[in-house]
ROFI-654464 format. One record per residue (C-alpha): residue number from 0; x, y, z. Coordinates in nm, 2 decimals. Layout:
N
node resi NUM u X v Y w Z
...
//
This chain:
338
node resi 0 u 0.87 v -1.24 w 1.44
node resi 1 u 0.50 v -1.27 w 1.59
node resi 2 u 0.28 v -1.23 w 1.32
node resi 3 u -0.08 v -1.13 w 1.31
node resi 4 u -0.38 v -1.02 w 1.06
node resi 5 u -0.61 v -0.75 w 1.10
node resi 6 u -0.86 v -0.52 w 0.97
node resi 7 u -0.78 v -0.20 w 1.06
node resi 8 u -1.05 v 0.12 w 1.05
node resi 9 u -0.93 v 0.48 w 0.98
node resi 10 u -1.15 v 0.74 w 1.07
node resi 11 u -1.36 v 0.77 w 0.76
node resi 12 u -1.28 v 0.43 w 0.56
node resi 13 u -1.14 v 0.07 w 0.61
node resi 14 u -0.79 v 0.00 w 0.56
node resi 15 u -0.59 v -0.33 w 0.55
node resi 16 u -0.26 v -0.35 w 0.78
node resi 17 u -0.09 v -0.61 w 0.90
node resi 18 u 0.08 v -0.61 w 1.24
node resi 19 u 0.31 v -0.82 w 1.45
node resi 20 u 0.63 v -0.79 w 1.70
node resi 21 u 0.98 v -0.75 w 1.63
node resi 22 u 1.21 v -0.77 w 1.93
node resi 23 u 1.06 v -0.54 w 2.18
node resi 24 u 0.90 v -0.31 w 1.87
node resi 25 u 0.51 v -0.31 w 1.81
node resi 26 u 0.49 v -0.26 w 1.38
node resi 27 u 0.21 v -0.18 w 1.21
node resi 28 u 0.28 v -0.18 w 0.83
node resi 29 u 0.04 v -0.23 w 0.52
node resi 30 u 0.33 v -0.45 w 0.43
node resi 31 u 0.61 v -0.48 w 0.67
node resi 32 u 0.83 v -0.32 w 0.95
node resi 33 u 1.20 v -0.26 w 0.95
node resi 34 u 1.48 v -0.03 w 0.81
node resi 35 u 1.71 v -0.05 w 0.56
node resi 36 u 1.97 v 0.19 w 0.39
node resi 37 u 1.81 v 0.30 w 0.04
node resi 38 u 2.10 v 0.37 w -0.07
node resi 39 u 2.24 v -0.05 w -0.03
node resi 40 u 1.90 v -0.17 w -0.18
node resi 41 u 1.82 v 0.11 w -0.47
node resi 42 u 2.20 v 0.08 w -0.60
node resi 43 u 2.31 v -0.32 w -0.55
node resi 44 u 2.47 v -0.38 w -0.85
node resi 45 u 2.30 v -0.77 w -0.85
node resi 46 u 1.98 v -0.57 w -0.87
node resi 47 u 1.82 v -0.45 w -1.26
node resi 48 u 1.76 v -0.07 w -1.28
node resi 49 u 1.46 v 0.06 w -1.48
node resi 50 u 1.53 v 0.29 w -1.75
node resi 51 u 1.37 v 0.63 w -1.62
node resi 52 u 1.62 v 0.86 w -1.76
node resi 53 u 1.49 v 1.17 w -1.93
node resi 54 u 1.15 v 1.07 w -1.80
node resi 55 u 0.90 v 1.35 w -1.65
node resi 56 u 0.82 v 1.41 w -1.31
node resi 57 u 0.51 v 1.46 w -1.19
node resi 58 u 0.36 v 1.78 w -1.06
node resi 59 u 0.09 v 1.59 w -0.83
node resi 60 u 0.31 v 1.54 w -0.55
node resi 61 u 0.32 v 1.73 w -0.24
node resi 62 u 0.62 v 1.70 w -0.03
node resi 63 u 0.58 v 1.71 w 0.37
node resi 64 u 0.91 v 1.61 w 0.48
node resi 65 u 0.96 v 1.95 w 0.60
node resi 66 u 0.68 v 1.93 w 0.78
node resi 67 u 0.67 v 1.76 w 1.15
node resi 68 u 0.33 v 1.67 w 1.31
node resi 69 u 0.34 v 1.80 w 1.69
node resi 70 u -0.05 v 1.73 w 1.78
node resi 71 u -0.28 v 1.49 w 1.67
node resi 72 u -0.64 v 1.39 w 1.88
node resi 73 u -0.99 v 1.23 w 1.77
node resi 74 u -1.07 v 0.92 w 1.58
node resi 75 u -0.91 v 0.57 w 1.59
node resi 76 u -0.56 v 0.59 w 1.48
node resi 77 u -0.27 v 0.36 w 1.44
node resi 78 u -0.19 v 0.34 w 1.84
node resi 79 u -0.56 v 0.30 w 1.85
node resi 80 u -0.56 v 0.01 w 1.65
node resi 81 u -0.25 v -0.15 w 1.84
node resi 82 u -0.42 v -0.12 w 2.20
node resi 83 u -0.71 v -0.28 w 2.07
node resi 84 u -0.53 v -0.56 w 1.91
node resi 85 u -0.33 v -0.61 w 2.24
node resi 86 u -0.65 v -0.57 w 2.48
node resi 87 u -0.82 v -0.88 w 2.24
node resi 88 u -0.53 v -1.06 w 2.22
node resi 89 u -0.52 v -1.09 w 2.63
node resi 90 u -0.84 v -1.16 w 2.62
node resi 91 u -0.98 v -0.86 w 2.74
node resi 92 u -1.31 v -0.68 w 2.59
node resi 93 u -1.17 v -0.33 w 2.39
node resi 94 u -1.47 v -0.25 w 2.24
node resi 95 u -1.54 v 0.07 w 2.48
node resi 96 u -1.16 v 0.17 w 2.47
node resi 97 u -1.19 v 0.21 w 2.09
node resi 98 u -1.58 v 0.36 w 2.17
node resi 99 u -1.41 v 0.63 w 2.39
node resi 100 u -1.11 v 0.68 w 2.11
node resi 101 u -1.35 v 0.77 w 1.83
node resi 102 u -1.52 v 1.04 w 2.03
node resi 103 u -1.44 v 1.43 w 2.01
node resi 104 u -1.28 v 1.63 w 1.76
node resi 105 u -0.93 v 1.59 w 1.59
node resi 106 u -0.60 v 1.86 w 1.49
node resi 107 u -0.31 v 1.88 w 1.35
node resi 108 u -0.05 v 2.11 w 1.39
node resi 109 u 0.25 v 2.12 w 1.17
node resi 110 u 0.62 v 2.31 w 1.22
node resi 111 u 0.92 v 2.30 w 0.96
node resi 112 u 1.18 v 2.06 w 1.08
node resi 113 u 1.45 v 2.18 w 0.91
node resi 114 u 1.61 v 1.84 w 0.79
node resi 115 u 1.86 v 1.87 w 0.51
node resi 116 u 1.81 v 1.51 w 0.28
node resi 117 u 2.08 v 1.32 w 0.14
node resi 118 u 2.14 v 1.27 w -0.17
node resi 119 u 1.99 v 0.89 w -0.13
node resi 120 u 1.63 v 1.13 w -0.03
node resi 121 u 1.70 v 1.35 w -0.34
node resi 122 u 1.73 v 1.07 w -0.57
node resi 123 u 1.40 v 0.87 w -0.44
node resi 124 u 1.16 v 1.11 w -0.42
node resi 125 u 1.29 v 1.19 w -0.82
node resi 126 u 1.18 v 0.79 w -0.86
node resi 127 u 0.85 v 0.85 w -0.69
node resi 128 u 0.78 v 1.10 w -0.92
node resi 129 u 0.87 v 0.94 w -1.23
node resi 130 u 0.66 v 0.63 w -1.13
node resi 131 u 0.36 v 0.86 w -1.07
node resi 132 u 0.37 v 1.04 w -1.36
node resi 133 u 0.41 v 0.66 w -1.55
node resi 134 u 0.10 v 0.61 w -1.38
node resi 135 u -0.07 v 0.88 w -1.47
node resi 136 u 0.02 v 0.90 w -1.85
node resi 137 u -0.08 v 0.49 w -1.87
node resi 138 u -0.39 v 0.55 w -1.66
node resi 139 u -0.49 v 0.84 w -1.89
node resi 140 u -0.44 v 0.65 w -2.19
node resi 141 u -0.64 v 0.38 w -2.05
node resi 142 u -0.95 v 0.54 w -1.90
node resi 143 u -0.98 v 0.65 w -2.27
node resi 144 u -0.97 v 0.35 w -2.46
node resi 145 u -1.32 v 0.29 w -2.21
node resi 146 u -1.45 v 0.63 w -2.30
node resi 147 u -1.40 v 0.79 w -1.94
node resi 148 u -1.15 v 1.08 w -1.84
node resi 149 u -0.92 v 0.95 w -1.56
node resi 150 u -0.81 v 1.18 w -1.30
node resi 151 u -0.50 v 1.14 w -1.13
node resi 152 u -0.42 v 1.10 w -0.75
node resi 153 u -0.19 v 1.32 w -0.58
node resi 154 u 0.06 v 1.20 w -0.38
node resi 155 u 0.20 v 1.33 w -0.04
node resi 156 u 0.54 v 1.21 w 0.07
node resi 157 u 0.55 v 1.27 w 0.43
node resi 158 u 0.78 v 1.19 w 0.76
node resi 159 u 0.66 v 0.97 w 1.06
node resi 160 u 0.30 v 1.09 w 1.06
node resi 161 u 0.07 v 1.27 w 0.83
node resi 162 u -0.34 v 1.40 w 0.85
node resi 163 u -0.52 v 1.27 w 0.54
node resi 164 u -0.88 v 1.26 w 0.48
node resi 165 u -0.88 v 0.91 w 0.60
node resi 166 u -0.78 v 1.06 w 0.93
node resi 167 u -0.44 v 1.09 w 1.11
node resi 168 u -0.18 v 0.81 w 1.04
node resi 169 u 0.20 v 0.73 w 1.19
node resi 170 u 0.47 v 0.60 w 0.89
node resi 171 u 0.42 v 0.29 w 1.09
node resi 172 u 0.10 v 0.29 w 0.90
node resi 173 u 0.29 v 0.21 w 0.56
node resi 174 u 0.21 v 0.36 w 0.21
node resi 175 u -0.24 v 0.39 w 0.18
node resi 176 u -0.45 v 0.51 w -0.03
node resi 177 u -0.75 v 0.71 w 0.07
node resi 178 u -1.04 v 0.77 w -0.13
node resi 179 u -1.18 v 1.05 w 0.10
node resi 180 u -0.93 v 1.28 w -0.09
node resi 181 u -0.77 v 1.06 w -0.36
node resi 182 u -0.45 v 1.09 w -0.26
node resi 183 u -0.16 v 0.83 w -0.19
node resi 184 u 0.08 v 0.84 w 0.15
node resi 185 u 0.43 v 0.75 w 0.17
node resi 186 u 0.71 v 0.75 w 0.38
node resi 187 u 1.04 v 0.70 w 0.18
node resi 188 u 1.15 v 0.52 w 0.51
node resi 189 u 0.96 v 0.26 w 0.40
node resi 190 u 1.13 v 0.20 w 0.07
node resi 191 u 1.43 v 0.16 w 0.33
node resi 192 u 1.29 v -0.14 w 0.51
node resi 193 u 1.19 v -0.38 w 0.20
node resi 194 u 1.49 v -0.57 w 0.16
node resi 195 u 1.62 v -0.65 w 0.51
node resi 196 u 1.24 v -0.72 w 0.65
node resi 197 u 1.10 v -0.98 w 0.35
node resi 198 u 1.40 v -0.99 w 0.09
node resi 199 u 1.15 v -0.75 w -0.13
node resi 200 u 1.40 v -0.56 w -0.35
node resi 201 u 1.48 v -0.33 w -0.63
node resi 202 u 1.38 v -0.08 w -0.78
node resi 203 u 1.05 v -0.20 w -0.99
node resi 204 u 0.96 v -0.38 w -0.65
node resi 205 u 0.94 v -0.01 w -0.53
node resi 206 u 0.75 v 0.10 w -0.79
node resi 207 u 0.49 v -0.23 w -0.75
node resi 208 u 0.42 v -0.07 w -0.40
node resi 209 u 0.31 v 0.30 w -0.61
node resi 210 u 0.10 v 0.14 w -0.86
node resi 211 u -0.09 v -0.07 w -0.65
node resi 212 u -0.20 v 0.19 w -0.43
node resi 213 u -0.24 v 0.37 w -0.74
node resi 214 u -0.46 v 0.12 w -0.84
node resi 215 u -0.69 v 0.16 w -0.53
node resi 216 u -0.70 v 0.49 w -0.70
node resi 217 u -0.78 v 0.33 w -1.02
node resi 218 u -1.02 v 0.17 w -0.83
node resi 219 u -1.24 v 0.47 w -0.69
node resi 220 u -1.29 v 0.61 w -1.00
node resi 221 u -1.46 v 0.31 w -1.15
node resi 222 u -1.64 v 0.32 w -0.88
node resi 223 u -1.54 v -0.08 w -0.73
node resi 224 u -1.34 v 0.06 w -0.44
node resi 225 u -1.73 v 0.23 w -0.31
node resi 226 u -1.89 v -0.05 w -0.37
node resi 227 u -1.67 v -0.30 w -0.23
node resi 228 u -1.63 v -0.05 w 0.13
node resi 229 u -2.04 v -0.10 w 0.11
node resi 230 u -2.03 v -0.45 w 0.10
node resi 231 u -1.77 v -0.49 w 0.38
node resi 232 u -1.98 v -0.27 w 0.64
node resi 233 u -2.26 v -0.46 w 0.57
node resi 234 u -2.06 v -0.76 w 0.65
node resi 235 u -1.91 v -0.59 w 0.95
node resi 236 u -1.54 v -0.58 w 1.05
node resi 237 u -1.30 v -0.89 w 1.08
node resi 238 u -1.57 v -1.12 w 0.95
node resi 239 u -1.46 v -1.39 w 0.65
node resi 240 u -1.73 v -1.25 w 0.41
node resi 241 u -1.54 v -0.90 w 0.46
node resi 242 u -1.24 v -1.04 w 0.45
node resi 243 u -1.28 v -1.21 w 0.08
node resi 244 u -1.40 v -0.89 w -0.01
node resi 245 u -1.14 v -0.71 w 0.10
node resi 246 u -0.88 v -1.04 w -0.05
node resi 247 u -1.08 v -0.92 w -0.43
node resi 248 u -0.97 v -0.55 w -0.41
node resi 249 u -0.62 v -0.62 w -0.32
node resi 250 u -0.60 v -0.87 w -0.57
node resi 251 u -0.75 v -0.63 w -0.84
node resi 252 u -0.51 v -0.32 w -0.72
node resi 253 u -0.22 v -0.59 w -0.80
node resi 254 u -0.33 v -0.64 w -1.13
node resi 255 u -0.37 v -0.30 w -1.21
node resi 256 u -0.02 v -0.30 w -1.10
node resi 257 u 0.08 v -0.54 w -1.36
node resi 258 u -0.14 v -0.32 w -1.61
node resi 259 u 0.05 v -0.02 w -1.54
node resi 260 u 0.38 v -0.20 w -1.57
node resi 261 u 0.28 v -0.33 w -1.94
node resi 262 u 0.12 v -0.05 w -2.10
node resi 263 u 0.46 v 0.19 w -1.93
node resi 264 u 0.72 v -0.06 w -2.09
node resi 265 u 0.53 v -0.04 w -2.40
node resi 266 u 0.56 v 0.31 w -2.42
node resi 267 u 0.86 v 0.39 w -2.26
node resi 268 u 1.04 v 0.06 w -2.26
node resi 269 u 1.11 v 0.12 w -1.91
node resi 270 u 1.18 v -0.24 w -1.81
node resi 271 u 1.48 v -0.44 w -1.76
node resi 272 u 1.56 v -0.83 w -1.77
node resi 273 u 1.46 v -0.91 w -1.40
node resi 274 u 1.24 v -0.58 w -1.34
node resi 275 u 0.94 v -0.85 w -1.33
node resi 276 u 1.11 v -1.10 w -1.10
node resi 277 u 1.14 v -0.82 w -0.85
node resi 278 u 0.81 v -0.77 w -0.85
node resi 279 u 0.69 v -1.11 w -0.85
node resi 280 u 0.91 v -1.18 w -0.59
node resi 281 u 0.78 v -0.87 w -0.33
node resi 282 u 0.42 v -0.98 w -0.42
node resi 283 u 0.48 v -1.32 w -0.29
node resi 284 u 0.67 v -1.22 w 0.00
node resi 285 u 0.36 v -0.99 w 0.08
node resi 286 u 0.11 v -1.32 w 0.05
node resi 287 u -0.10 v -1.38 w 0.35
node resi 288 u -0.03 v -1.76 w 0.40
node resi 289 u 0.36 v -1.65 w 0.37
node resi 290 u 0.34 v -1.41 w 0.66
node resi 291 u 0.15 v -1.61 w 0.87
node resi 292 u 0.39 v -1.91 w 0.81
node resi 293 u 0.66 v -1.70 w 0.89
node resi 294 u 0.53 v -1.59 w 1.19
node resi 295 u 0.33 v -1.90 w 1.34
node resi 296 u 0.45 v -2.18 w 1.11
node resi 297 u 0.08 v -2.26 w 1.03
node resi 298 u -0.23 v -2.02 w 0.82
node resi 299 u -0.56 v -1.88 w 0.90
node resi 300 u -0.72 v -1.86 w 0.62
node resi 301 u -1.05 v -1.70 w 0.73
node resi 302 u -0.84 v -1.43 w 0.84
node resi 303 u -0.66 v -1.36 w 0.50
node resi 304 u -0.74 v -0.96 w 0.36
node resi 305 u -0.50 v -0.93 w 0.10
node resi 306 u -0.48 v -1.28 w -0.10
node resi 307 u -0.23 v -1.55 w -0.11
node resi 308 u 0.14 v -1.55 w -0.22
node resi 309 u 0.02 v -1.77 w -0.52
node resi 310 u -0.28 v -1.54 w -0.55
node resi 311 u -0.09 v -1.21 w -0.57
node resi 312 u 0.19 v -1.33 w -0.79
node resi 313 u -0.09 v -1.49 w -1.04
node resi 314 u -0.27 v -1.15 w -1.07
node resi 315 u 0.04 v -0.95 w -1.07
node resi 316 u 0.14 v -1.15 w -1.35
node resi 317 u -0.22 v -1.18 w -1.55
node resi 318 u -0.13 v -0.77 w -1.55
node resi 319 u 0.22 v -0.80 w -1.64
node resi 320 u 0.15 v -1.01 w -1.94
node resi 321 u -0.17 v -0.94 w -2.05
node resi 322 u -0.18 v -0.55 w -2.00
node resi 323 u -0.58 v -0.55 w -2.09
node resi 324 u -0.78 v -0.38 w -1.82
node resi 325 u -1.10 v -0.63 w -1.90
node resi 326 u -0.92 v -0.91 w -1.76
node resi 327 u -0.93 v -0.81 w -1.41
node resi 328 u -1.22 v -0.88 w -1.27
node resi 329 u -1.16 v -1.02 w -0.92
node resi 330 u -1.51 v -1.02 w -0.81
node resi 331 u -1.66 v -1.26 w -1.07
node resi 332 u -1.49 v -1.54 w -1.04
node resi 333 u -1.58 v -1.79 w -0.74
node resi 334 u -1.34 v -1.71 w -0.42
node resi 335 u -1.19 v -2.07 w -0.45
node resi 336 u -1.09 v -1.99 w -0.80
node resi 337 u -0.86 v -1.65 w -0.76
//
């Protein structure tokens, strides 16, 4: 596995991806590429299921499975991003190829597919829903104790490639957040890949991916995510000031993560004995330094965007245990000592 990080620009905002090769296959995930059956990694009996029974299900999530994108144009998507990464990586100047991608206008076009899901589909897009609508009753809760009135994003489960506000965006993208429109992307594929691609499994794993782009959300409405997309442009792209910016967010989206998970076991008693171990152990797996050892045996850290394996796991957990929103202030504290 070649392994490389980048910073990635959507149409309208920033976002972090990481990209390398598998086999013969260019990947582009926030996280990771492969594919795995839901079904072997949702229901392992080794793994700890979280008690969602009886919970609600959110009515903030719009479903475009059904829905096939047939024509997308304008802007600097995903395919975008790839040919500029392999143009730099040769060597080679890409800077008008990308010019010359972000000029005219852009459309989508959708058409029903007509795809019957499986049961395996049926039964995660119920989890996806619970998990939002944990989010949202938490978040609520929260945003109150400070006074404020939280509103919820809506999420959009879609199939191989999707238009957000953001701009257009493949499933090879992973899950994002855009503030544009305040709405989370998924794929369910990409619940499928976790455990074959970086041993990241279970079902409160799964649910660590949702609340941290949920906290992106979290984010935008205190008004950090703004800020911080202001303080990256005026350090420009793919430069290490950006880049510790970008290494705070992520880091602060994790803890929310962990703030979410407290404040919805205290409520619901949702979690299991090894819910948090699954969680830990994706956020780890999803560490900067532990991807670029994997895939050149050696780190760069001027190049890390999303924090450390030690980093994530420590912020993760500050959320986990402490469950106080106060405590998370990533952009305080000197970079050194996150």
């Amino acid at each position: 596995m070649l392994g490389l990080l980048v910073f990635g620009l959507s149409i309208k905002e920033a976002k972090l991806r990481y990209f390398w090769k598998k086999g013969n296959v260019l990947c582009f995930f926030s996280y990771f590429c492969a594919f795995k059956s839901y079904h072997e990694n949702f229901n392992n009996k080794k793994l700890t299921i979280m008690r969602l029974d009886g919970r609600r299900e959110s009515t903030n999530v719009e479903d475009r499975r059904g829905k096939k994108t047939v024509a997308t144009a304008g802007g600097i998507g995903i395919g975008g991003i790839i040919i500029y990464l392999i143009i730099s990586l040769m060597g080679g100047d890409a800077s008008q190829v990308m010019e010359q991608m972000q000029q005219g206008g852009s459309s989508t076009q959708y058409v029903e597919d007509g795809k019957d899901y499986s049961q395996v589909d049926v039964e995660l897009m119920q989890f996806c829903k619970q998990i939002l609508a944990g989010t949202e009753d938490v978040w609520t809760r929260e945003f109150q104790k400070m006074g404020r009135t939280y509103t919820p994003p809506k999420l959009v489960i879609f199939t191989d490639a999707v238009s957000s506000g953001c701009g257009n965006a493949t499933s090879a993208g992973g899950p994002f957040y855009c503030s544009a429109d305040k709405t989370v992307y998924l794929d369910l594929e990409f619940f499928k890949s976790m455990k074959r691609q970086i041993g990241a499994d279970g079902d409160f794993a799964y649910a660590y991916v949702i609340a941290h782009e949920v906290g992106h959300h979290v984010q935008n409405e205190l008004g950090i995510l703004g800020q911080a997309h202001q303080q990256m442009a005026q350090y420009g792209r793919n430069t290490p000031k950006s880049n510790e910016v970008s290494v705070r967010l992520e880091l602060q989206a994790d803890f929310f993560a962990g703030v979410w998970a407290y404040n919805d076991n205290k409520m619901f008693g949702s979690l299991e004995d090894g819910d948090i171990d699954e969680a830990l152990n994706a956020a780890a797996k999803i560490g900067d330094d532990y991807l670029q050892k994997q895939a050149y045996g050696r780190t760069a850290p001027e190049t890390f965007n999303h924090g450390t394996s030690a980093q994530r796991s420590r912020w993760l957990k500050k959320g986990l245990y402490t469950g106080d929103v106060s405590q998370g202030d990533t952009f305080s504290p000197a970079y050194s000592s996150l």
